[in-house]
N, C-alpha and C positions, 0 to 999 in steps of 0.2 A: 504494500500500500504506500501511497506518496505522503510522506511527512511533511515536506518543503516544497509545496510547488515554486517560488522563485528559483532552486537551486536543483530542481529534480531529484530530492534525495529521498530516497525510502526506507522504510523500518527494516528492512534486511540491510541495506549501508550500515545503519546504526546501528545493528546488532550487530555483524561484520568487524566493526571499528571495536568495540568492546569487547567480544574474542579475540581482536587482533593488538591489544593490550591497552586500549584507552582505557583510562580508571576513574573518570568523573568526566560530567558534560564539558567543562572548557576542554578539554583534551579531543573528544568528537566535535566539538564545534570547529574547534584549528583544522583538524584533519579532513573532517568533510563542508567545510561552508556551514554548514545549517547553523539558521537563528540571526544571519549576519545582512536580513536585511528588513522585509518588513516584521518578523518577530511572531508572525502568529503561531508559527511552527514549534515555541518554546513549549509547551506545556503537555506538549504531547512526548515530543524531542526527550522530557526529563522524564517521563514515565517510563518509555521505552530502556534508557540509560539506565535506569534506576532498576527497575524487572530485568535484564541481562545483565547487571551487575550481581546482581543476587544469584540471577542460574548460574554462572560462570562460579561465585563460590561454591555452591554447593556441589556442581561438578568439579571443583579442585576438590571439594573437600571430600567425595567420594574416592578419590583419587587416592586419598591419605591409608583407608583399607582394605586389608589385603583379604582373599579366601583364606578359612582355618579349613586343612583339610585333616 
């Protein structure tokens, strides 16, 4: 879905940019444009951030254990 129509950026970008190590929105913002013009784009832009910041922990933190065989 389009999050940014100025910038054409979509919620897979955003999500994209946050598994690919962005760690808070000014960091997706630098990286993809979004939010850098008319602003409407912001409130969704941080929900998205915000919900793949959280999946992203919890599949590192899955990560953390191992099978007890």
């Amino acid at each position: 879905m389009y999050v940014c129509l100025c910038k054409g950026i979509t919620d897979n970008q955003i999500k994209d940019a946050v598994f690919g190590g962005a760690s808070n929105l000014r960091e997706v913002r630098k990286q993809l444009g979004v939010m850098s013009q008319c602003g409407k784009c912001g409130i969704m832009t941080k929900q998205i951030v915000e919900e793949t910041l959280s999946d992203r922990s919890v599949e590192e933190q899955s990560n953390l254990f191992y099978a007890v065989s």
